[in-house]
N, C-alpha and C positions, 0 to 999 in steps of 0.2 A: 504494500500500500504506500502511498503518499502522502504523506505529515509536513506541514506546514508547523510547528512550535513556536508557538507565542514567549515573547521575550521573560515572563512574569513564570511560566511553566520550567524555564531551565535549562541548563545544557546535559545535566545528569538524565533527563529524559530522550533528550534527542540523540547523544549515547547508548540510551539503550535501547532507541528504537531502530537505530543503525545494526547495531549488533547482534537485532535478529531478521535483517536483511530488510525491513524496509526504506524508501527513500525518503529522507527528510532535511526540510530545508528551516536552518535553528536564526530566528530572529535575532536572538541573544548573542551567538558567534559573525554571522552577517550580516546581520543589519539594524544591531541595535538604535535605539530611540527612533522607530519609524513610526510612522501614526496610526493609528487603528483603523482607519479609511481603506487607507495604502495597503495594511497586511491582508483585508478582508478580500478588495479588490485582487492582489496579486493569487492568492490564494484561490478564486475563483476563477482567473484568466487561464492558472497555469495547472487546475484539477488538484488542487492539495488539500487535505483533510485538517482544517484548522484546529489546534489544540489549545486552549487556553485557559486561564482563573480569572478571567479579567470580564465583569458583570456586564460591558459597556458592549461588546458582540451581540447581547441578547438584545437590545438597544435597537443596533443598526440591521440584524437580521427582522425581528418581529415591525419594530415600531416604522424605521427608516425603509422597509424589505427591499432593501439590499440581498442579492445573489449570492448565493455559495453553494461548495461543492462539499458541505460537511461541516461540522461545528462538535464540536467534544467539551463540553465548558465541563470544568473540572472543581466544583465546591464542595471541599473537602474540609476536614475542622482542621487537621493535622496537614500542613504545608509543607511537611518537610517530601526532601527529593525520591527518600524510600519508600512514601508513603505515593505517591504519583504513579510512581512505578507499578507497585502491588496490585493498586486501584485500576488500572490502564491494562493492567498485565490480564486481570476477570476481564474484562471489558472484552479485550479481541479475544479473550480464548473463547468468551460466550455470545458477542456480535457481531461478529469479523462482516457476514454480507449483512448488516443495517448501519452501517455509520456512515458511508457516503449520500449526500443529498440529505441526511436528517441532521437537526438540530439536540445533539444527545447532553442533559444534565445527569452527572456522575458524583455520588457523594461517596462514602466509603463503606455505605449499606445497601445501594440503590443507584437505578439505573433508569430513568426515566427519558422517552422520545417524546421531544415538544412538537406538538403541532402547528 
């Protein structure tokens, strides 16, 4: 798959989203401080699975309906980078074909597809 990683998500994730072969392109390593316009827009131009913590996506997808090819919003209580991981890690073993074209909120009990 194709992960787009929002700059707030990590580099610890995009790490280890490489290292079990998918393609991801890490805000944080390339192109940090870019606008949240720009990542949603690139993201949708270039088919990437946006990954993020960041409230302001659900914003411009729902309110602004802005395009994308994927959204993974990640609120979680526990922020740290193991904890991403773990959460991300159920995720694709138990949604691999529904996360492109859907809006998915992920906490660290639950897994809900927004409409």
């Amino acid at each position: 798959m194709r992960f787009l990683v929002d700059e707030n998500t990590g580099v610890v994730v995009s790490r280890w989203l490489r290292n079990l072969g998918h393609e991801v392109f890490s805000v944080y390593e390339e192109a940090r401080g870019t606008d949240d316009d720009i990542i949603l827009q690139k993201a949708f131009d270039e088919n990437w699975i946006l990954i993020t913590s960041d409230k302001d996506f659900g914003e411009k997808v729902y309110r602004e309906r802005q395009p994308h090819c994927g959204v993974i919003f990640l609120r979680l209580q526990d922020e740290r980078s193991v904890n991403k991981v773990a959460v991300l890690q159920r995720l694709l073993e138990s949604y691999p074909d529904q996360l492109a074209y859907n809006f998915v909120v992920v906490t660290e009990k639950r897994v809900r597809f927004a409409k």
